[in-house]
N, CA and C of each residue as an Amber inpcrd file, in Angstrom:
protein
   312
-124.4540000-172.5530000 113.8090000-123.0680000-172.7210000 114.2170000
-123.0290000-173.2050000 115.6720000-122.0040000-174.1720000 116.0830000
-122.0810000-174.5770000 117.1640000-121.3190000-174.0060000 117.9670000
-121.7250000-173.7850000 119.2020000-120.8080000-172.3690000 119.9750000
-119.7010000-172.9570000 120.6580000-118.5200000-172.4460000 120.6540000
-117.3800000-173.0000000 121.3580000-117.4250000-173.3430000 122.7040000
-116.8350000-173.7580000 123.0910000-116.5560000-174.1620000 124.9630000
-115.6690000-173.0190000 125.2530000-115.8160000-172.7150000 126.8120000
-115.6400000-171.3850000 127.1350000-114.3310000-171.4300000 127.8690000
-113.7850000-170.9620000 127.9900000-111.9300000-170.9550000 128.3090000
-111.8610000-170.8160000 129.2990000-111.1710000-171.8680000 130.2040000
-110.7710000-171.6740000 131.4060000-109.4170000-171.7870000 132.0140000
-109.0300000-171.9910000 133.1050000-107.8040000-172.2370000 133.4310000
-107.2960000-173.4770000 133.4690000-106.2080000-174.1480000 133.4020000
-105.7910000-175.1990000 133.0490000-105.7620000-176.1290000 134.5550000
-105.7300000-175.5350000 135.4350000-106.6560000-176.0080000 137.0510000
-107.8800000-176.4150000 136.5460000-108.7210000-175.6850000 136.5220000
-110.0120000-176.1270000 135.9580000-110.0280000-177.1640000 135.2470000
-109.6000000-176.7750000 133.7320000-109.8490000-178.2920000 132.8400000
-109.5740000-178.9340000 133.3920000-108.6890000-179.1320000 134.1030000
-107.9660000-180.4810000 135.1470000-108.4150000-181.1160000 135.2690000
-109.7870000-180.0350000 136.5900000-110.5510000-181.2600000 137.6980000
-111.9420000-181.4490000 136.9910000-112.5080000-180.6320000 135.5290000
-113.0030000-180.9990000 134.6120000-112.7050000-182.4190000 134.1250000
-111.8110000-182.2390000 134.1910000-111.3900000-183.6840000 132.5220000
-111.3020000-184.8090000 133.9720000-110.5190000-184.7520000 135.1870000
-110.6710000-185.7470000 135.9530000-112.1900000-186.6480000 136.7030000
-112.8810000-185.4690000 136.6820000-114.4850000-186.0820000 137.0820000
-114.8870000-186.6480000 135.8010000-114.4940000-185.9360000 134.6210000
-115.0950000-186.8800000 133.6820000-114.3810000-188.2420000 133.4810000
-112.8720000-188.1480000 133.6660000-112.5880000-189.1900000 133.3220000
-113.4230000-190.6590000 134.4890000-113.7530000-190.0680000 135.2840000
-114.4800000-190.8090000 136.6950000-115.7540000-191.4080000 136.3560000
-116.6800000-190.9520000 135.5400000-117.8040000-191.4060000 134.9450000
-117.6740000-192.0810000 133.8630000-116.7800000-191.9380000 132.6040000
-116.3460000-192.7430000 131.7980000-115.7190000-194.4400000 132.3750000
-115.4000000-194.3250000 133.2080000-114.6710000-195.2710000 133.6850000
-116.0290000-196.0160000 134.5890000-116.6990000-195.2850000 135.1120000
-118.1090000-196.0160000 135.3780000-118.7920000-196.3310000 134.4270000
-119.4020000-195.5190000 133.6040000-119.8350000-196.1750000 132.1630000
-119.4050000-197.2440000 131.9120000-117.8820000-197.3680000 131.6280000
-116.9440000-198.3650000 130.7520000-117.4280000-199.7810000 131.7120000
-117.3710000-199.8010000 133.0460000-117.4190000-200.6850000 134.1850000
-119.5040000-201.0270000 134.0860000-119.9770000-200.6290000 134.1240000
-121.4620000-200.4730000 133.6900000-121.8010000-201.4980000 132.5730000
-121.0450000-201.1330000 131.4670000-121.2320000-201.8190000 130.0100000
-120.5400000-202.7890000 130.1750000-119.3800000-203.3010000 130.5300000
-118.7720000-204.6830000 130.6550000-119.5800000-205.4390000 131.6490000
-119.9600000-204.8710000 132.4580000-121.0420000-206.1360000 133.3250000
-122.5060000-206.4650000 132.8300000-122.9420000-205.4000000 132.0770000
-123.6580000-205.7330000 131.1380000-123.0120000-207.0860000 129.7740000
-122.5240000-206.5880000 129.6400000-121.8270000-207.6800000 128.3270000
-121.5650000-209.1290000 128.7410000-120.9570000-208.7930000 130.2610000
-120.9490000-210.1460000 130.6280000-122.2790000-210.7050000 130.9560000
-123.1010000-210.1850000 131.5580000-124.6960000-210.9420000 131.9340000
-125.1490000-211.6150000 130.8100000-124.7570000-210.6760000 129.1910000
-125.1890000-211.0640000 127.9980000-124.7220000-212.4400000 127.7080000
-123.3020000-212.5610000 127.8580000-122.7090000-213.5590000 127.6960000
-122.9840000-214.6440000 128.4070000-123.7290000-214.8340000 129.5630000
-124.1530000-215.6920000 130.0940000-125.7400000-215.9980000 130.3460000
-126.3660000-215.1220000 128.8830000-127.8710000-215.5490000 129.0210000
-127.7950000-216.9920000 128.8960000-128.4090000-217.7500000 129.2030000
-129.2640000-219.2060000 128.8700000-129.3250000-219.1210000 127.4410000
-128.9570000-220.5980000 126.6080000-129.2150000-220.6810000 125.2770000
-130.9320000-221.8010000 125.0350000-130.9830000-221.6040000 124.2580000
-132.5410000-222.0970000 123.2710000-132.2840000-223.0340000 122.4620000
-132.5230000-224.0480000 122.2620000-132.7030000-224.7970000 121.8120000
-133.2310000-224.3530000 120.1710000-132.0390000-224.7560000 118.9700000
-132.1310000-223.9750000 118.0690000-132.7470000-224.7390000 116.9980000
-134.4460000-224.5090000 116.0110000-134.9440000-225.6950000 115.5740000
-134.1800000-225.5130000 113.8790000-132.8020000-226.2080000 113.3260000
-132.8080000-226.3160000 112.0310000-133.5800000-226.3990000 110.6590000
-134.7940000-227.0680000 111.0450000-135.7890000-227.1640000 110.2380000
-136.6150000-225.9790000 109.7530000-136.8340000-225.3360000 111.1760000
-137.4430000-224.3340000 111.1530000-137.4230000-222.7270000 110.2160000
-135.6180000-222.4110000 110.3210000-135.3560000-221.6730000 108.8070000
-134.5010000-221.6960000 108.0370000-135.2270000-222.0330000 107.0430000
-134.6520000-222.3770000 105.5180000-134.0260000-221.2200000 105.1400000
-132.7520000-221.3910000 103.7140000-132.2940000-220.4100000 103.4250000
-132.5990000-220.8130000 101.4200000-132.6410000-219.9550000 101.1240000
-133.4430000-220.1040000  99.3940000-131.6070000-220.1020000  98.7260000
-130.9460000-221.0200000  97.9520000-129.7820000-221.4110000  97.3360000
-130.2450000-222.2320000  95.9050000-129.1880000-222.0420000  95.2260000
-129.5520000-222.2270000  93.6810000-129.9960000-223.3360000  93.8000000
-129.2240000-224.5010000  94.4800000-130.1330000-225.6680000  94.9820000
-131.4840000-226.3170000  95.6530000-131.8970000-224.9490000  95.8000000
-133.0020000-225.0620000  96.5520000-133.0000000-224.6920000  97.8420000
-134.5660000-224.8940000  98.8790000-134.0610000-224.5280000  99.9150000
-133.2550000-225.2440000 100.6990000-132.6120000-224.7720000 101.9240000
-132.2570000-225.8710000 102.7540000-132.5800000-224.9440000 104.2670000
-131.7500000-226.0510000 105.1080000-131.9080000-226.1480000 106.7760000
-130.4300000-225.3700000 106.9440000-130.3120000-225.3360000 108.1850000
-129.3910000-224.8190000 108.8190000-128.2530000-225.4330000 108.8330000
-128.3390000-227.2080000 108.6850000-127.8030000-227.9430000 108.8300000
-126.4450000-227.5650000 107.4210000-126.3620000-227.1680000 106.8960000
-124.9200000-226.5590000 105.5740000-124.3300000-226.3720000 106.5630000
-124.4250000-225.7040000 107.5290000-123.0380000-225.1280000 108.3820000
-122.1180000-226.3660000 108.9430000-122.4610000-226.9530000 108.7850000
-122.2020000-228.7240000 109.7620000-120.9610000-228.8300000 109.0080000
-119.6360000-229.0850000 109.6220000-118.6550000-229.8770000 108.2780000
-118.0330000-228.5420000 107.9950000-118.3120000-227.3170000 107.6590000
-118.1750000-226.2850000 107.0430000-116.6510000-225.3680000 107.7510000
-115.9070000-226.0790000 108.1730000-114.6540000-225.9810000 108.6730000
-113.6330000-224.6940000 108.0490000-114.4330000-223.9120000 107.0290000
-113.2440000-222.8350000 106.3710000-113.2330000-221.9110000 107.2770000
-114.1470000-221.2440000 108.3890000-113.5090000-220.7840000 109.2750000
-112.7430000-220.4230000 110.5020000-111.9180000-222.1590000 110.3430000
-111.4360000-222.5380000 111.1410000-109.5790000-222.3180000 110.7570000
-109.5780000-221.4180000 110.3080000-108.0210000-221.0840000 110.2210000
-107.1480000-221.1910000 111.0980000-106.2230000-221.0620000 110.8480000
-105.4070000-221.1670000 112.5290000-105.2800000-219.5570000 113.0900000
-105.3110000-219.1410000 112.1180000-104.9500000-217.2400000 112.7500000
-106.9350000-217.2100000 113.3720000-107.5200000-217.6460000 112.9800000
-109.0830000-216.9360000 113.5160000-109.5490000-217.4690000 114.5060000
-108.7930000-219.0670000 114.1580000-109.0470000-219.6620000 115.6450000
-108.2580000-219.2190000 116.9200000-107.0760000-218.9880000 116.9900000
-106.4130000-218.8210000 117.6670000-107.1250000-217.1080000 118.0480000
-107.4230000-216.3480000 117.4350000-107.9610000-215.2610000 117.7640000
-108.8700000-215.5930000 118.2310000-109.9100000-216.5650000 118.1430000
-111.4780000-216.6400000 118.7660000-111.2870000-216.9530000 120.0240000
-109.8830000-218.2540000 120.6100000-109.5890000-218.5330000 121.4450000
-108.9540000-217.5110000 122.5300000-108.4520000-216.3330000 121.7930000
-107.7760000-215.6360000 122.7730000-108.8970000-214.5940000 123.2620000
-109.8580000-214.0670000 122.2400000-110.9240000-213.5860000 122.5990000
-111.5580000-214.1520000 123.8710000-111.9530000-215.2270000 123.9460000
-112.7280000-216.1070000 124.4820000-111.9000000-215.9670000 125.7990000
-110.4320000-215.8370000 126.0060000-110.0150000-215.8040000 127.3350000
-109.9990000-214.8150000 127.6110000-109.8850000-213.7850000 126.6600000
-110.1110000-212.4930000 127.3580000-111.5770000-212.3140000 128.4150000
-112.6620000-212.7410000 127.5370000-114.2810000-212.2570000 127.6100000
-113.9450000-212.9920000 129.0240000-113.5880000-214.1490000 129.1250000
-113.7500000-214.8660000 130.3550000-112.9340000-214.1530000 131.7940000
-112.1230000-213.6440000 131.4620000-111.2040000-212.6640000 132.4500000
-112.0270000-211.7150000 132.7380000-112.8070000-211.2250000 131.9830000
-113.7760000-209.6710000 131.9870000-114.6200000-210.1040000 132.8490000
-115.5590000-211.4320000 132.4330000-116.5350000-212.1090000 133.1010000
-115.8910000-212.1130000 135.2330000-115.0430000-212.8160000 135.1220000
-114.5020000-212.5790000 136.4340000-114.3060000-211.6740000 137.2490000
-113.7640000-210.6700000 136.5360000-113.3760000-209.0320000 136.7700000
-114.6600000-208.1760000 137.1020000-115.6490000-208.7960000 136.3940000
-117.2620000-208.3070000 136.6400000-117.7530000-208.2700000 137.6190000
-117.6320000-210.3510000 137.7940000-118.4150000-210.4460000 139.1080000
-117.1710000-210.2110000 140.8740000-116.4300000-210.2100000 140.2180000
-115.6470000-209.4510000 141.4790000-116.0710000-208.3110000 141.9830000
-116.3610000-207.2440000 140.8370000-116.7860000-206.1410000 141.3290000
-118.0390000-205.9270000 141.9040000-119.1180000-207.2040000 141.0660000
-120.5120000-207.7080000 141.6290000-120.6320000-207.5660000 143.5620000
-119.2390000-208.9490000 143.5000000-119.4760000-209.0460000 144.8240000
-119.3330000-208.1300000 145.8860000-117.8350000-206.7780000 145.2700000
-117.4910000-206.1690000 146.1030000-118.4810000-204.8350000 146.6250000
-119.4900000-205.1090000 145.5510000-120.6450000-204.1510000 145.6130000
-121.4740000-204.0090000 146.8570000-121.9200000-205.5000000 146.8400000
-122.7420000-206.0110000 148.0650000-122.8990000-205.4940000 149.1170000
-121.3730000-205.5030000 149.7550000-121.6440000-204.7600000 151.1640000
-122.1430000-203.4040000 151.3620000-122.4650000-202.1910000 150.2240000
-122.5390000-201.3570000 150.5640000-124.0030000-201.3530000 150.4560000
């Protein structure tokens, strides 16, 4: 059985729940500048040839995706696009905080 948390005064939880909320919010700030670094690894040069996928037709290349426009809806695009401005706002918001780091 897992043992309860121990009862305190509602002062307490307070400045409990406020330090935590203080590290969460570092975490949260931690992982978005992570995400953004991700987002801006360097891409690779991707070889099509290289993996095949096994289809009733046989195998093929990567190259099927080419042309392949069905997930280009207007609701998914318009979501990918708004995504995309979001990530890019975050990206900014990141290295702002990057820079404001520096001096210390």
């Amino acid at each position: 059985m897992v043992a309860m948390p121990r009862v305190v005064s509602a002062e307490e939880w307070q400045r409990e729940r406020d330090a935590l909320l203080v590290a969460e919010k570092e975490a949260t700030r931690a992982l978005d500048a992570i995400a953004a670094r991700r987002r801006r690894l360097p891409m690779v040069r991707f070889d099509n040839e290289k993996y095949r996928f096994a289809t009733t037709d046989g195998p093929i290349g990567c190259r099927f995706f080419e042309g392949a426009n069905s997930w280009r809806s207007t609701s998914s695009w318009t979501t990918a696009r708004t995504r995309s401005a979001r990530l890019h706002a975050l990206d900014r918001q990141c290295d702002r905080s990057d820079d404001a780091g520096d001096g210390e």
